[in-house]
N, C-alpha and C positions, 0 to 999 in steps of 0.2 A: 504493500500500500504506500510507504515510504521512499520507493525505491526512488521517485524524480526528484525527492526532497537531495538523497543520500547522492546523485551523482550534479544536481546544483551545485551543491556545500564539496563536493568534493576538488580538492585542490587548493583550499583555505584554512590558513593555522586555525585563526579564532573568526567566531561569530562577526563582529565589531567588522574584521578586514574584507570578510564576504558581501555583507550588507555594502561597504563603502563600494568596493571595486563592483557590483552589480549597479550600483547609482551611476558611478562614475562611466560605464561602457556605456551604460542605458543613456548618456547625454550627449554621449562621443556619436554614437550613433546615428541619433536624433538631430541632433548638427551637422553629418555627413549628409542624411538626406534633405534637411533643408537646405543645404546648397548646392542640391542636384536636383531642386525645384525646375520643373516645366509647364508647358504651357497647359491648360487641361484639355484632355478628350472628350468634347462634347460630344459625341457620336459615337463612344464605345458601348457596346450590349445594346446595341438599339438597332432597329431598321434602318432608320436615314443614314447615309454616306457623313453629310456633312447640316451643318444649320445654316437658317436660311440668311442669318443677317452676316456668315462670313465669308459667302462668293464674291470675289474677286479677279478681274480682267486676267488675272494670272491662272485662272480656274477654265478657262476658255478651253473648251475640244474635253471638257471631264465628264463622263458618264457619271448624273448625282443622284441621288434617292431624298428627297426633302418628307418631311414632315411638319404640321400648323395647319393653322387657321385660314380662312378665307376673309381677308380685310378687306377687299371691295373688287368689284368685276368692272371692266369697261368695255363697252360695247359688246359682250362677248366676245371678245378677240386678243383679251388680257386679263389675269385677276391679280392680285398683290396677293402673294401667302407671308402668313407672320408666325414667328414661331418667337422663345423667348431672348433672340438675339438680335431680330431686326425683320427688315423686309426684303425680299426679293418679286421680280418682276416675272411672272412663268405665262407664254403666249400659248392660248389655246388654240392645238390642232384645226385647221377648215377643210382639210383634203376628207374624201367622203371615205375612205379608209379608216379613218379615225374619228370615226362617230360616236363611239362609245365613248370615248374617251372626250370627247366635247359634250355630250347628253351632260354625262357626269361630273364635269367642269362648271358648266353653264346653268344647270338645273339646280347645283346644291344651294343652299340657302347660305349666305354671309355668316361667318365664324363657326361655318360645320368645318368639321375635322377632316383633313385630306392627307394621302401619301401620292406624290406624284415622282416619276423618274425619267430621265430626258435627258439633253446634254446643255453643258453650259456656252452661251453662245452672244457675241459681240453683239450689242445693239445696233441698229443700222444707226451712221453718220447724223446725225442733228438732233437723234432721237436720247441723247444720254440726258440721265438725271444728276446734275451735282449737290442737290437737295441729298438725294440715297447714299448713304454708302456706296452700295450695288447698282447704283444708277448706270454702270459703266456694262453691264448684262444683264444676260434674262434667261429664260427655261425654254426651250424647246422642248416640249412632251413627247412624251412616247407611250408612257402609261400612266391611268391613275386609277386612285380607289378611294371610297367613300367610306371613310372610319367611322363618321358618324354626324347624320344630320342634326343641326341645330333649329330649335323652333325661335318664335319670333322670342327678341329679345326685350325686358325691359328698360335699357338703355342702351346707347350703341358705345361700342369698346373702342372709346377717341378718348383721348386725354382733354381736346379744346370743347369737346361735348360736356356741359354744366349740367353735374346731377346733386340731388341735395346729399347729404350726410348719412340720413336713414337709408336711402335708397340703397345707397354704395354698400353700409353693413348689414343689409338686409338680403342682398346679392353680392356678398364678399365675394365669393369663388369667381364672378365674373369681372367685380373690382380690380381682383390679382395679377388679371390680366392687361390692363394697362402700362405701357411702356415706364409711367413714372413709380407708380408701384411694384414693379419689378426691378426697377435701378432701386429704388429705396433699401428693399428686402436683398438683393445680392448684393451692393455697398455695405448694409450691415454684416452678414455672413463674413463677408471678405475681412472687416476690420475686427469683427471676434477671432476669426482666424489669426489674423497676424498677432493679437492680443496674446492667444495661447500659445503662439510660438515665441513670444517675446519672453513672456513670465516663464513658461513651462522648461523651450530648449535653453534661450540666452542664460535665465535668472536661476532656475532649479526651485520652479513651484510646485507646489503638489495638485492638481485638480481634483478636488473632492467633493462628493456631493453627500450634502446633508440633507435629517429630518424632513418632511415640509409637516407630517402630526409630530404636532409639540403642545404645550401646556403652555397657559397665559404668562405671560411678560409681565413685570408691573411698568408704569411710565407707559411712554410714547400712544403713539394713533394706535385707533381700535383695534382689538382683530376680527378676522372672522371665526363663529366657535362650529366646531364641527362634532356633532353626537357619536357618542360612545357604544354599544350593547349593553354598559355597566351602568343601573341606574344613576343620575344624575351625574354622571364623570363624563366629560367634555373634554376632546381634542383642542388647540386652536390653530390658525394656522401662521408660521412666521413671520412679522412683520419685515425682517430680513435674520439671515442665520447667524447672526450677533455673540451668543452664547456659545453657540459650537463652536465659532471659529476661533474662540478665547480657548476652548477647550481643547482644542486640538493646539493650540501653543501648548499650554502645559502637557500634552500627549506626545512632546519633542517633536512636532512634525514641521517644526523653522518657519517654511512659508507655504501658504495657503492660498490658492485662489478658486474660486469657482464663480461660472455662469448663473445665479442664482436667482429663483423664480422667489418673491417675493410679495404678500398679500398683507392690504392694508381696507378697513373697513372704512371708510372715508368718505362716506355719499356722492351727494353729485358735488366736481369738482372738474372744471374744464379741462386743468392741465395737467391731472390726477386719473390714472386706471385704478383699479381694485385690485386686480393680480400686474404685475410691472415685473422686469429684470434689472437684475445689476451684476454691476463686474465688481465680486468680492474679494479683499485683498489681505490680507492679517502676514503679517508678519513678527517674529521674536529679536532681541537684543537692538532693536532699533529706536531710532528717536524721529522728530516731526521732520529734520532735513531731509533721513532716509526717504522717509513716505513721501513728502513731497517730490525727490529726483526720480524716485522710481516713476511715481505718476506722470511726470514728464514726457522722461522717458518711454514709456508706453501707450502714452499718445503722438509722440512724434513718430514712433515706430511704425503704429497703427494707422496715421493721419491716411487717408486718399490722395493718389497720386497725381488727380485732377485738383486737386485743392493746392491753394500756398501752400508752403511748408511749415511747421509748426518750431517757432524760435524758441528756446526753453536760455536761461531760467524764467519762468514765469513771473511778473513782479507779487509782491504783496502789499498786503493795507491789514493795517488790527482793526478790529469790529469797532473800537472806537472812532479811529480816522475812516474807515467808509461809510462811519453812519456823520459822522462832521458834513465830511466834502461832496457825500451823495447821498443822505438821506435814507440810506438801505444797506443791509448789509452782503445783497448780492448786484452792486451797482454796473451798470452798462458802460464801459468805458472808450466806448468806440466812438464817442463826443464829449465836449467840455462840458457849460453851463454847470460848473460846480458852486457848491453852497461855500458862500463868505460869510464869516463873522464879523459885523462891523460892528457890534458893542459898542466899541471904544470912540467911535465918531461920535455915538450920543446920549455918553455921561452925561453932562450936563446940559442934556434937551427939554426944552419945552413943551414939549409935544407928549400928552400925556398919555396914550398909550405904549410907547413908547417907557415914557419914568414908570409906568405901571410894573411895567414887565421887568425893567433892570432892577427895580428895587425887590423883587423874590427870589428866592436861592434858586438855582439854575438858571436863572432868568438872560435869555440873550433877543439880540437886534441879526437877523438871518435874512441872506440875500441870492436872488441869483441872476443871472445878467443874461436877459434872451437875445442875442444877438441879432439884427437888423428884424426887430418882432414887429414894429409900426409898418415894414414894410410887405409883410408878410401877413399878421394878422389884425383882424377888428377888434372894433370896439366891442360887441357881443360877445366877442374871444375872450377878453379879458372880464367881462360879466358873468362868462362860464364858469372860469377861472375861478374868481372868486366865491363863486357862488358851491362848486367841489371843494374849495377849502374849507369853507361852513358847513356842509354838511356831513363828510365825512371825516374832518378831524378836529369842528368847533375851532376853530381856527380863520382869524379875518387875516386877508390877505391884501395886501394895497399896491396896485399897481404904480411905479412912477416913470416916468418921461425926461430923464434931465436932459437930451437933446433933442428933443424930439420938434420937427417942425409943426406940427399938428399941438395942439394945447387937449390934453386930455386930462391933464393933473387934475386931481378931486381938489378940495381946502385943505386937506391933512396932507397929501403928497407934493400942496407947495408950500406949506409951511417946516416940510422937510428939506423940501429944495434952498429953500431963503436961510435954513440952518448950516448945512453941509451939500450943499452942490459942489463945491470942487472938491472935498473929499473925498464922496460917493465916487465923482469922476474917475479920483487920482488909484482908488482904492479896487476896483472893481473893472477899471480898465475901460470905459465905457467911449461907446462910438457914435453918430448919429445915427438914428434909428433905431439906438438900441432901446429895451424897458428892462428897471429892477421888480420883478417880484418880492417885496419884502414883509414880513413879518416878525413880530414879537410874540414871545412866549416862553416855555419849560423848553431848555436846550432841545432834549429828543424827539417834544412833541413838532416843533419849532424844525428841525432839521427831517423829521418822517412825512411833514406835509409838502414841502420844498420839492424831498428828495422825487414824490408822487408827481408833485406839479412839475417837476424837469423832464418826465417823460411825457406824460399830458402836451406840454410844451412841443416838446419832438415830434410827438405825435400830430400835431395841430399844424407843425414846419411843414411836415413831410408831404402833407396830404395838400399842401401849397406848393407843391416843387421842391421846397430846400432838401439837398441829404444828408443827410445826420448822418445817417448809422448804415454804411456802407453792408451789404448782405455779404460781401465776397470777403470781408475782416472778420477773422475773429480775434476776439480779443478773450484773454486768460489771464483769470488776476487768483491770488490767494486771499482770503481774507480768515485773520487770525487773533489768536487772543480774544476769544468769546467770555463771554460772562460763563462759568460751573454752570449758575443758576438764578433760575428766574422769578419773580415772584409769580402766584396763580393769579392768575384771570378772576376767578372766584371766589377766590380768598386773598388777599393780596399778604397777610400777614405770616403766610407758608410758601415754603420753597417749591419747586419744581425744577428737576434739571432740563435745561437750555438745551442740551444734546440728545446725550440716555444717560442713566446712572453711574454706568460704568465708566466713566471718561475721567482721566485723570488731572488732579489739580496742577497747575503752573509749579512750579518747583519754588520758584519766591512768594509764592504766596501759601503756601502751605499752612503757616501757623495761622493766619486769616480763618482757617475752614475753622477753628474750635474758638473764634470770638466775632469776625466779621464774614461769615460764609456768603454773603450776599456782595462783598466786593472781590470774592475769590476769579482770580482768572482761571480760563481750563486751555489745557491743550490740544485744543478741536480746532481743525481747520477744515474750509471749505473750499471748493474750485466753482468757482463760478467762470459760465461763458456766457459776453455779450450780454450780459443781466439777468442772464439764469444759472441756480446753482447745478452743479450736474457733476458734484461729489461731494461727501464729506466721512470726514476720519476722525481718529481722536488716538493718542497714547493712553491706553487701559490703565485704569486700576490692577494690579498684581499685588498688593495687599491687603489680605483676607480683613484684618481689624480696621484696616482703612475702609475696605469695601462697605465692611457691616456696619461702623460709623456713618456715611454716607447713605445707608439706605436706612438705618432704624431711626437714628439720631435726626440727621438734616431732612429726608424727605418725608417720612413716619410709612415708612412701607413694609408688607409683611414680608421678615425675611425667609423666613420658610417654605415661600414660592421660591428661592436662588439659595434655597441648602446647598444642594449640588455645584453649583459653581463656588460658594463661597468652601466649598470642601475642597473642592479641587483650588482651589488658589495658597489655601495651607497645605496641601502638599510639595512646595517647590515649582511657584508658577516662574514662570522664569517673564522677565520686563519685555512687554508687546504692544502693538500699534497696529492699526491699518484703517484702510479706506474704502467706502464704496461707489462706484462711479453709476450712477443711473444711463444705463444703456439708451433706454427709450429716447430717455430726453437729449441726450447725445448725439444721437442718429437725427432727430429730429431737426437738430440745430446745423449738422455739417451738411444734411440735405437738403434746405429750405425751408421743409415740410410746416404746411400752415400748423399742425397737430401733430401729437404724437400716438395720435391716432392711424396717421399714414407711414409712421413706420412698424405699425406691428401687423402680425398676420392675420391673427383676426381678434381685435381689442371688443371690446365692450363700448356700449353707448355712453352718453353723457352722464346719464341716470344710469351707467352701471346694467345694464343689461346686454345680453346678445340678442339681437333683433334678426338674427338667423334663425336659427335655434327655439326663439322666445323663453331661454333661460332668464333668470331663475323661474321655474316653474314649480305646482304646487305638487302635492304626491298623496295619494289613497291614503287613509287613515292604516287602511293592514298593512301595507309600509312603512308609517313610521311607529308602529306596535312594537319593534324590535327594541327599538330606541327608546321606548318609554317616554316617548310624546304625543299629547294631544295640543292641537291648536285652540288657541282661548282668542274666537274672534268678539274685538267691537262690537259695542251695542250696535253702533253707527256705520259696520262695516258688512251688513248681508249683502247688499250691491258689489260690492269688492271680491266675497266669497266667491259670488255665484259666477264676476267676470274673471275669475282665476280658473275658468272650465271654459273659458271662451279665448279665440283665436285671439292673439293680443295687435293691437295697430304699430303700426311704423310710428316711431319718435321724430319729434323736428327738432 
């Protein structure tokens, strides 16, 4: 039974040197074939010779075998086949020989399935396409066959064809087929790939795949709970594999990455799925530099080759300075219009909201400079304006004009001007045309309304012509030195941690946690691109009393839901880090993609549904007997019951 174990191990002093010299072959290996990387064999184990979008003038006199779709027929005398590489041009037979073979041609219905075989053959002179790829030939047939007819379609398979949202996830499988949907989803493939060859061959990761039934977390977003056969004991499912992959540090396994399916109960939320991937990354004896060059590093590896290239080192901002200068702590930095503190212009102002604000503790004078905005936008514009700052963050906002040809100033923004007009100027950099948005208030509240209005702003530029925020840049910033912890929403006089529980204190502020936990920094950082986050990490907790302070003390959490990890941490956790990069929102940002609903394969609706499917759906009472559940509906909910047996509608 032993015997494959006994001639492995054989030729090895100790255990220790067998282990090492199998890792180390296994990477030498893995290295030789990565760089004996070739092109791929689209047409191997398959019928067709070759795919349709890679015939080229070089291909001329080759007997081919295609397989696709039928994209559009003309006159009968041509049809375009698409397969998922491109198009080609295949001229249908008219000699009366080849009848069958035009019946068959001509007769199928648009996006029925076809095998056609023929030779490849120069276009006549005037007749080439420099639009096509293949524009340079075409198919002369000889045979075809009819895979499989298509009925009439609910929408036709053109990218410049406008369908709504429901429709697309309602006929995903037909969606998929879209050219732009198909570069989204093989762009993605492509750069997991090189992801796994980067961490796996270069780095010596381990790809492991964990749990998805687990048991409740405390902290973070909901989960979803999943029933048990054991009365009232509940599965849940992972918000991401946080715990294992701490645990598999202390398991010696160094570094860790996995693909990881990730579920979060989260309602409706635009830029939010329910089930999401991420690229998971833990590694052991490292610090925030590590984590950060790796990540770098793994994206410039991974970047697309159609894309610039990805400059590393990435800068950074601490969560203090990007909520100063940009009002957010994942700010867009692919434009200026950063937030100035002019306090100091108006210590001694007359202007009394203004003294109102300077004389309370945090209390500042916040600015930001819209660049030729009189010439760009209205008056309404700025009515908008102000009128978003009222009601979403109680906050009055005052437009001013220090050069502006046009007199718009209110009484209060020229009794600002008659105070500090050349300071404002000198201070702020201002030009003709340009306006200060300014207000007073609580430093953060004062810098979180600004930071809102500067995109607002861009927003309002953009859709007048001006470009801000270039699509073809990205930009990549670090943003670090988060708060440990936050006060609750709901209680403001209790902690809640800013990250997860596990995230470890700043190293200088350590003695903070046992007298001012609330000014504690942590060592969480985030990647943000282009003013979306689409990573973040932390260096763990690795001690057990530290950990159990932290969750019994500071946040009042039961720690007997994290026995197990706080056990494993007294046994010789060794000091650990890592990061998760959100795939979705990633792919979504290097492709355009209006959602990150266009890069997955088949996401969920707004409201969290599949509109294929019509999941979530309900299920027979003798089905959930097993589980030891009965449904307790609403007084007010028998209409609901009875439409949960009924066909559900497309979402808008």
């Amino acid at each position: 039974m032993f015997c494959w174990l006994s001639r492995l191990y054989r030729g090895f002093s100790t255990p220790t040197e067998r282990i090492t010299h199998l890792i180390r072959s296994s990477l030498s290996r893995t290295l030789v074939l990565t760089s004996q990387r070739r092109i791929p064999e689209f047409s191997s184990f398959v019928a067709r010779t070759n795919t349709c979008g890679e015939l080229r003038s070089s291909h001329v006199g080759q007997e081919v075998t295609l397989c696709g779709w039928i994209q559009y027929r003309r006159q009968n005398i041509f049809l375009v086949l698409r397969d998922f590489q491109g198009l080609v041009q295949v001229v249908i037979p008219q000699e009366e020989s080849a009848a069958s073979v035009r019946k068959i041609l001509c007769e199928a219905p648009v996006e029925s399935v076809v095998q056609v075989s023929g030779t490849v053959i120069s276009r006549p002179p005037g007749q080439e396409n420099p639009k096509m790829p293949t524009g340079e030939i075409e198919i002369k047939v000889k045979t075809a066959e009819l895979l499989n007819s298509c009925k009439k379609l609910p929408f036709e398979i053109k990218d410049f064809v406008k369908k709504t949202e429901a429709l697309r996830l309602q006929y995903r499988y037909l969606d998929l087929r879209s050219f732009q949907m198909q570069y989204n989803l093989r762009l993605r493939s492509q750069m997991v790939m090189k992801m796994r060859e980067y961490l796996c061959n270069l780095h010596g990761f381990v790809d492991i795949e964990t749990p998805t039934l687990f048991k409740r977390t405390p902290g973070g977003a909901k989960e979803f709970v999943i029933p048990s056969r054991e009365p009232g004991k509940f599965y849940c499912l992972p918000q991401s594999p946080q715990q294992f992959k701490q645990l598999l540090m202390v398991g010696g396994l160094d570094r860790y990455f996995q693909v990881a399916r990730c579920y979060r109960d989260e309602g409706s939320r635009p830029d939010r799925q329910p089930e999401f991937t991420q690229i998971d990354i833990e590694m052991s004896f490292v610090d925030q530099t590590g984590i950060r060059s790796l990540t770098e590093g793994l994206l410039q590896y991974s970047w697309p080759s159609d894309k610039d290239p990805v400059v590393v080192p990435f800068p950074s901002l601490t969560f203090a300075e990007a909520l100063a200068s940009y009002g957010t702590d994942k700010p867009d930095t692919r434009f200026g219009m950063k937030i100035i503190d002019i306090s100091d212009l108006f210590r001694n102002t007359k202007v009394g909201f203004l003294q109102d604000a300077l004389s309370k503790p945090q209390g500042a004078v916040k600015a930001i400079r819209v660049s030729e905005g009189t010439k760009y936008l209205k008056r309404k514009d700025f009515d908008s304006i102000r009128k978003f700052a009222a009601d979403h963050f109680n906050q009055e906002v005052l437009p001013v004009f220090p050069e502006a040809s046009r007199n718009w100033n209110s009484p209060v923004a020229q009794s600002i001007l008659e105070e500090q007009r050349s300071g404002l100027i000198r201070l702020m950099e201002i030009r003709e045309d340009d306006v200060v948005l300014l207000t007073a208030g609580e430093h953060k509240k004062a810098c979180s309304a600004l930071g809102k209005l500067r995109l607002e702003c861009a927003d309002l530029l953009e859709t007048r012509g001006l470009v801000l925020r270039d699509p073809a840049l990205f930009s990549f910033l670090w943003v670090v030195d988060f708060p440990l912890f936050l006060p609750k929403e709901e209680n403001p006089g209790e902690l809640e941690s800013a990250h997860h529980p596990f995230t470890a204190p700043h190293h200088s502020d350590l003695q903070l946690l046992y007298t001012e936990p609330e000014k504690v920094r942590s060592q969480h950082y985030d990647l943000v691109l282009n003013g979306s986050e689409i990573g973040g990490g932390s260096i763990r907790i690795h001690d057990a009393e530290l950990q159990r302070y932290v969750l019994a003390t500071l946040l009042k959490e039961d720690v007997n839901l994290l026995s197990h990890l706080l056990q494993a941490l007294d046994f010789g956790a060794p000091p650990h880090g890592g990061i998760a990069l959100g795939l979705d929102r990633l792919i979504c940002l290097v492709t355009g993609a209006p959602s990150i609903r266009d890069v997955i394969a088949f996401p969920k609706s707004f409201r969290g549904h599949d509109l294929m499917s019509n999941a979530p759906d309900s299920l027979p009472p003798e089905e959930l007997k097993p589980y030891h559940i009965q449904i307790s509906w609403p007084a007010d909910s028998e209409a609901e019951k009875s439409s949960l047996n009924q066909p559900s509608h497309p979402e808008s």
